[in-house]
C-alpha positions, -999 to 999 in steps of 0.1 A, spaced: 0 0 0 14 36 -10 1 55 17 19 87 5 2 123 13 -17 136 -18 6 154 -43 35 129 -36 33 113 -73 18 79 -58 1 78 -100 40 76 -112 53 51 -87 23 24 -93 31 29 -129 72 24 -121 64 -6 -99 43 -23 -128 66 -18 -155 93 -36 -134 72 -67 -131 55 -64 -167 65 -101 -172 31 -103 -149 9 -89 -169 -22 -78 -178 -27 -52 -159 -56 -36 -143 -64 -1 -126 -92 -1 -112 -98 34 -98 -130 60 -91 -151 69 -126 -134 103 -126 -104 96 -130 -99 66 -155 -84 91 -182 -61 109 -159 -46 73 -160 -44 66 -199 -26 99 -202 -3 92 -173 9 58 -189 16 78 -220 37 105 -203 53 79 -180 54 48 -200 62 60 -237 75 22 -242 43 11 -235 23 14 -270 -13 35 -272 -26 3 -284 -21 -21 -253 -44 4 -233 -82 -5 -229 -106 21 -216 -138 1 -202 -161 24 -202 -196 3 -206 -207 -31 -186 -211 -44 -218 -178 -39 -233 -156 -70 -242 -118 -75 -224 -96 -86 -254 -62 -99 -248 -54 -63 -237 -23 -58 -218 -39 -28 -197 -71 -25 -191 -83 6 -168 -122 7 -156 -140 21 -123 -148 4 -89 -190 3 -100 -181 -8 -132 -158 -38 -122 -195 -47 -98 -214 -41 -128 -190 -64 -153 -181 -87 -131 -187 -119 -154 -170 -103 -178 -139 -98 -155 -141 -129 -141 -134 -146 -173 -96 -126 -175 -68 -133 -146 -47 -103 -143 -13 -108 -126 -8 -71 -109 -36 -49 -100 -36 -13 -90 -66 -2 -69 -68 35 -70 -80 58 -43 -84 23 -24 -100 38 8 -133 34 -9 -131 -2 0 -132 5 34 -165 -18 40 -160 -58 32 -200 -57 32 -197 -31 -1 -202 -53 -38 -173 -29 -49 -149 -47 -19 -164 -82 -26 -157 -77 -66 -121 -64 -59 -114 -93 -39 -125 -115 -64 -98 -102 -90 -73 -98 -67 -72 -136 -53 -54 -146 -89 -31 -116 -89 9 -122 -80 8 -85 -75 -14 -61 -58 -6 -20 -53 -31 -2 -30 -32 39 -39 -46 60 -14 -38 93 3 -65 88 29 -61 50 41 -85 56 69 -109 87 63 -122 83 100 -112 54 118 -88 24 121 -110 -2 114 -111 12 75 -82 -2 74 -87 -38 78 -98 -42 42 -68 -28 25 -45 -46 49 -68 -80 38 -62 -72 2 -24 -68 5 -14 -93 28 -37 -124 22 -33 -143 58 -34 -114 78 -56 -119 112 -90 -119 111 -116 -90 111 -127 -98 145 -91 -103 165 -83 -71 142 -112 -47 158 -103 -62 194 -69 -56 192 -70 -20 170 -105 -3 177 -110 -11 213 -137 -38 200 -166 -39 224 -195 -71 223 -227 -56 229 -264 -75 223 -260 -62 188 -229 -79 178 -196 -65 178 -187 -25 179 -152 -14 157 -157 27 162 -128 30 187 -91 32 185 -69 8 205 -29 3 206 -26 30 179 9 29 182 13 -9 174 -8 -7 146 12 18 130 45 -6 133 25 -32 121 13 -8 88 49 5 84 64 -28 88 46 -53 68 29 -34 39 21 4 40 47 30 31 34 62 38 57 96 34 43 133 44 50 166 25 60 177 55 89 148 54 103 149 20 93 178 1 118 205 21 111 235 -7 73 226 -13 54 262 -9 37 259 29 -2 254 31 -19 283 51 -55 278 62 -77 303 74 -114 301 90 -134 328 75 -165 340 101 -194 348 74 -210 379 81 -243 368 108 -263 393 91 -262 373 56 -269 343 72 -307 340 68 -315 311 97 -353 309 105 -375 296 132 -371 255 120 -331 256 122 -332 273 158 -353 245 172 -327 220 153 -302 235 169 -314 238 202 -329 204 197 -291 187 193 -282 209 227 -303 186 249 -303 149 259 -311 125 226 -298 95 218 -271 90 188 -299 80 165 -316 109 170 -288 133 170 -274 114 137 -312 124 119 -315 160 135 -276 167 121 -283 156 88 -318 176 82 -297 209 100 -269 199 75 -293 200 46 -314 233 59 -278 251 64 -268 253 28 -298 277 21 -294 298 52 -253 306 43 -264 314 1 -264 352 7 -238 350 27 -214 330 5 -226 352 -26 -217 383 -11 -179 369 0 -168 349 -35 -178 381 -53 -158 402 -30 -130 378 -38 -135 380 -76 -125 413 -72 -83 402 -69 -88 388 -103 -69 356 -94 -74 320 -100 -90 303 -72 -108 271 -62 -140 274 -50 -157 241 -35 -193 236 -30 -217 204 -18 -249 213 -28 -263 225 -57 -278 255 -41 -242 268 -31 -221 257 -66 -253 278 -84 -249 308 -62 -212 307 -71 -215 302 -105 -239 334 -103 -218 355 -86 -189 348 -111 -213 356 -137 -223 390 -123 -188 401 -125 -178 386 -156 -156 358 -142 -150 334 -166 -153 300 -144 -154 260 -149 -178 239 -128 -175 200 -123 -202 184 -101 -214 149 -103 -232 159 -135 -204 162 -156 -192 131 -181 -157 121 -174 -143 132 -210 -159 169 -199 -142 167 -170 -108 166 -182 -112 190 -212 -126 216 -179 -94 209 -162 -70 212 -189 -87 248 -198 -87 260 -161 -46 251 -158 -39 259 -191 -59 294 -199 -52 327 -178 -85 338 -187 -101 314 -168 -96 324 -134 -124 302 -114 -131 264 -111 -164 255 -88 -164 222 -81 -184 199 -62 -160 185 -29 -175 148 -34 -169 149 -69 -138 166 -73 -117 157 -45 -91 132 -57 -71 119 -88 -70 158 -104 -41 183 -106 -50 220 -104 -20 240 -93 -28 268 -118 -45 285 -84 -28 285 -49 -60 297 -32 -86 270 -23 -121 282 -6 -145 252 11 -178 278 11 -193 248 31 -179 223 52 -184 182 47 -183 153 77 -155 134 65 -116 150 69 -103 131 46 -125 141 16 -119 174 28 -79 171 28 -79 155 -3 -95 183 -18 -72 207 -3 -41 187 -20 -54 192 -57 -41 227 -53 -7 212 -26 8 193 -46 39 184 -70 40 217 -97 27 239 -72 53 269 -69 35 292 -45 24 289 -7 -13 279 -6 -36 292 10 -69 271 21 -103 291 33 -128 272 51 -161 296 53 -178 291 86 -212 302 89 -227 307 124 -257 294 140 -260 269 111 -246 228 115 -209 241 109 -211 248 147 -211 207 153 -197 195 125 -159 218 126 -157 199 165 -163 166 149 -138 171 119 -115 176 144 -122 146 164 -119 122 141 -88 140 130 -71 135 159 -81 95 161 -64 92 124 -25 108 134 -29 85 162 -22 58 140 3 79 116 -22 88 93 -18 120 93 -52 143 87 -41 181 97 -73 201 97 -66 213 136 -80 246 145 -49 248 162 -28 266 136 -53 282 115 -59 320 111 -93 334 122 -109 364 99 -141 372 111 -161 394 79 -181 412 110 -165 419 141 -197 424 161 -199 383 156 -187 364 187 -155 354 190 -139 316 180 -141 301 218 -179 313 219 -183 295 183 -164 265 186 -182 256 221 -211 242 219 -234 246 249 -250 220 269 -289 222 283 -292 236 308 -313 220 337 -346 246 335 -360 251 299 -372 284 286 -408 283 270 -387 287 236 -375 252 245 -406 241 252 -416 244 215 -391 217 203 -409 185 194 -394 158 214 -394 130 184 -372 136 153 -384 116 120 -357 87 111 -343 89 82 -332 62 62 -303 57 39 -322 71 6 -333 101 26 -298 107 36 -282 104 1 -313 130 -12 -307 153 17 -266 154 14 -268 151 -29 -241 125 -30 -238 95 -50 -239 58 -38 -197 62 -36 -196 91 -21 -219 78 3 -206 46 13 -171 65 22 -187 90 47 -184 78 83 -225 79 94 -218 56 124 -193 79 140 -213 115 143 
């Protein structure tokens, strides 16, 4: 497993490993839809030897697998296809971005498995091994070394495994430290900017306090809010922080407006990253208003777009914004052509959120970047920054490093009458006596199920199976 921070050229060093042992092929890459082109025109730039020919984009579940000697296709398409893949033995496998096998219980995991049972070599790519929590990690580890211990000893030992009348609970984190000799011992290589890239520009983040008088919240959030401030249980707290989540976008529209078409102002390339549609359209308006010309990628657009968007953002100085949705645009992409990257809404999972950061951080990036997370108060960023930061700190117990700590980021706050970070970033238990604005709060929340919670968040079924909705 190549465990290497994003930016560190993990694309090239797959690529070198497989070309050493080409006597083993075919090869397959099997990586997320999005990127399966980035990887044709990587083995052109860093296998010229290797002719155009040998390369086989599956693109369709009903395409046929020649005798290719590459063939490159996408996680739900190897599910989809899987007869047809079954019928080819591939000798080395790369499995791109391979933290979206985190579940064995996923088809993508079981299909994966599947291909990689015949294969003498196996290379795991991910910048993110564990988005949340150690027990992610048991997959990969299953993948790359065959007869490793089972998924039961392995949550004991590594995530403080707990039997309950429900079966066995994995959330925790146990022996983090011998875990991570294990990793760095038997198959995981993982190297920081921090540890080998001396003269890389720094990263500078900044929290950005949205002006409270933009931020339109109404009756319905206040009682969410106040709602999550009082004794539920995690079920309950889990449906009220997705519906606030949902309800937030719209109240932080103004607000977000008014600041990206301040910034277009500079008349400099920057990143802007959105979730839902509602924020990405206010964007794209305010660019519009000013005459910015601007890409947008979202989960909408084909992957042959895609690339043709991102060659004219790096390539054209006219083009001085790219909007882009942070679940579908937050790996396998290069966009150093900007060093400043603005999150105008925040997302539960710190991994998606520092792999989006490292589009912009990465190898051909010659300037310090700058990284703006917009916080808007009153709304669900007031729960879910804290919880970012939690499961942060679980992750660089093990070595994987996640740094998106409040600790070393700047505050700007866009009015000062606002209060100030240590008022924001508490959050205030109930008190024992209730107010008769309490009162009002109805004691049952609606449950949501799974379909509910992919309409509410807009994210596909990937997206959504990589999102940690056990550990709010």
């Amino acid at each position: 497993m190549i465990a290497d921070d994003m930016g560190l050229g993990k694309t090239i060093q797959a690529l070198g490993i497989a070309h050493y042992y080409k006597e083993s092929w075919p090869l397959l890459i099997v990586t997320p839809s999005s990127v399966r082109y980035q990887w044709s025109a990587a083995i052109c730039k860093f296998l010229p030897s290797v002719p155009v020919h040998y390369i086989n984009q599956f693109e369709h579940a009903k395409d046929r697998i020649e005798d290719d000697k590459i063939t490159i296709t996408s996680y739900d398409l190897l599910v989809r296809a899987e007869n047809t893949f079954a019928k080819h033995i591939y000798g080395f496998v790369i499995l791109d971005e391979s933290h979206v096998l985190k579940s064995n219980k996923t088809a993508r995991f079981q299909a994966a498995s599947r291909i990689c049972t015949h294969a003498r070599h196996i290379v795991l790519l991910t910048g993110t091994p564990a988005l949340s929590r150690p027990i992610e990690l048991y997959t990969q580890i299953s993948l790359a070394i065959p007869r490793f211990m089972s998924y039961e000893d392995y949550g004991i030992r590594y995530c403080a495994g707990q039997r309950s009348a429900y079966g066995w609970d994995f959330l925790g984190s146990s022996n983090s430290q011998e875990l991570q000799v294990l990793l760095k011992s038997n198959c995981m290589i993982r190297r920081l900017k921090a540890d080998v890239l001396n003269q890389m520009p720094s990263k500078i983040r900044e929290v950005i306090i949205l002006d409270s008088g933009l931020v339109k919240t109404d009756k319905q959030m206040r009682k969410m809010s106040q709602q999550l401030q009082t004794n539920i249980s995690a079920l309950e707290r889990h449906n009220a922080l997705i519906q606030y989540y949902s309800q937030s976008s719209c109240a932080r529209v103004k607000a977000v407006r008014n600041y990206v078409t301040n910034l277009f102002e500079n008349k400099k390339k920057c990143i802007l990253y959105g979730h839902h549609q509602i924020i990405l359209d206010a964007i794209c308006e305010a660019a519009e208003s000013v005459d910015i010309s601007y890409i947008r990628i979202d989960g909408k657009t084909s992957s042959e777009q895609r690339q043709l968007l991102i060659d004219k953002f790096q390539e054209c100085d006219e083009c001085l914004a790219a909007v882009l949705s942070i679940t579908a645009v937050n790996a396998g992409v290069t966009l150093t052509a900007a060093n400043l990257v603005v999150f105008t809404e925040l997302f539960w999972n710190p991994g998606i959120l520092s792999q989006a950061e490292d589009r912009v951080h990465r190898i051909g990036q010659n300037n310090t970047v700058t990284i703006q997370y917009l916080i808007a108060q009153n709304t669900a960023d007031d729960y879910i920054w804290p919880l970012l930061n939690k499961k942060k700190d679980i992750l660089n117990a093990v070595g994987l490093k996640q740094d998106l700590s409040i600790n070393n980021i700047d505050i700007v706050v866009q009015n000062n009458k606002q209060r100030d970070l240590t008022s924001f970033f508490s959050i205030s238990s109930s008190s024992g006596s209730q107010s008769q604005h309490d009162m009002e709060i109805s004691p049952a929340i609606p449950e949501v199920s799974p379909s509910n919670i992919k309409e509410l968040l807009e994210v596909d079924d990937e997206c959504f199976d990589s999102c940690d909705w056990d550990n709010m």
